[in-house]
C-alpha positions, 0 to 999 in steps of 0.5 A: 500500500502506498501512503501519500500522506503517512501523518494520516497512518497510524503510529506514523511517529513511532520511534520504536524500531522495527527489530525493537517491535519484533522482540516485543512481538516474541515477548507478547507470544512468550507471556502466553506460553507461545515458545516456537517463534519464527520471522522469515523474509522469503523472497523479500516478504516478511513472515511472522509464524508460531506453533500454538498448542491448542484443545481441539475437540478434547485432544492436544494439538500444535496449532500454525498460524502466520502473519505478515505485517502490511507492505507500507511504502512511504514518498521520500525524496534521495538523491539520484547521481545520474539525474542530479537532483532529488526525486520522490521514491516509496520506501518501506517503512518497516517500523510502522508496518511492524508496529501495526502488526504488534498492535493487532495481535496485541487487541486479538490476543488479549480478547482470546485472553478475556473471551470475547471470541475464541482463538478459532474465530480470531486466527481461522484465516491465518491458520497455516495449511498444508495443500495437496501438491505439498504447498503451505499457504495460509487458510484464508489465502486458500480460501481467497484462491478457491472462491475465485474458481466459480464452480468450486463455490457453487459447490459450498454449501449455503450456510444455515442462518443462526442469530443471537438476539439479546433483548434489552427490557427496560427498567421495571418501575418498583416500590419501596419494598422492591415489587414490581409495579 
């Protein structure tokens, strides 16, 4: 994503490096018992993946999911010696990028922790999948890739609609003596 204006993104003034906000990375998985950590550049893509040993369906089970912080390119002006002059270039900014990501799994973590949603909901699409021709991709890639195939989705099955109503009454009017009036 190319930013014009980067005073508009958040965490734009950030002093934090991005290797400063990796180690924080590792630490946030580290206080929640995540202890196998991997950050790879592959092909000049940053990849952040962890094994996470979750209960499935009563049984134990090594879970791998994968993130990668947003490809943010930022206008800067350098010196071009062939031109002689300065020029507008879009560089990464791997701190913001980074700092983004923290932030992320930070507020999806913690609401794992708290229980508004549970780690199925929150990680589903980042949940790392072995393919059938060996490739491992990300399940909501995955998915991304087979609902681009019209007859594989013709093929899904719709899903059944279920709703959760939470009525709110208003406050019951009572008496001194806490009846209902």
């Amino acid at each position: 994503m190319i930013i014009n204006n980067p005073n508009k993104l958040p965490y734009h003034n950030t002093k934090i490096p991005a290797s400063q906000t990796k180690m924080d990375i590792i630490n946030l998985l580290n206080s929640l018992g995540i202890k196998d950590i991997q950050m790879t550049t592959y092909h000049g893509m940053e990849l952040l993946k962890f094994i996470w040993t979750l209960e499935v369906n009563g049984e134990k089970k090594e879970v791998h999911f994968g993130f990668s912080p947003p490809e943010i390119l930022i206008p800067r002006k350098t010196w071009d010696r062939n031109l002689g002059r300065t020029i507008k270039v879009n560089v990464p900014d791997d701190a913001i990028s980074w700092r983004i990501l923290w932030h992320l799994l930070k507020n999806k973590l913690w609401g794992i922790k708290y229980g508004v949603e549970s780690v199925e909901q929150v990680f589903m699409s980042h949940l790392m999948i072995t393919k059938q021709n060996g490739e491992i991709k990300q399940l909501g890639e995955y998915v991304k890739e087979l609902a681009s195939n019209a007859s594989v989705l013709s093929q899904l099955p719709s899903p059944k609609e279920e709703r959760k109503v939470i009525i709110v009454a208003p406050p019951e009017k009572t008496d001194e003596d806490g009846n209902i009036s």
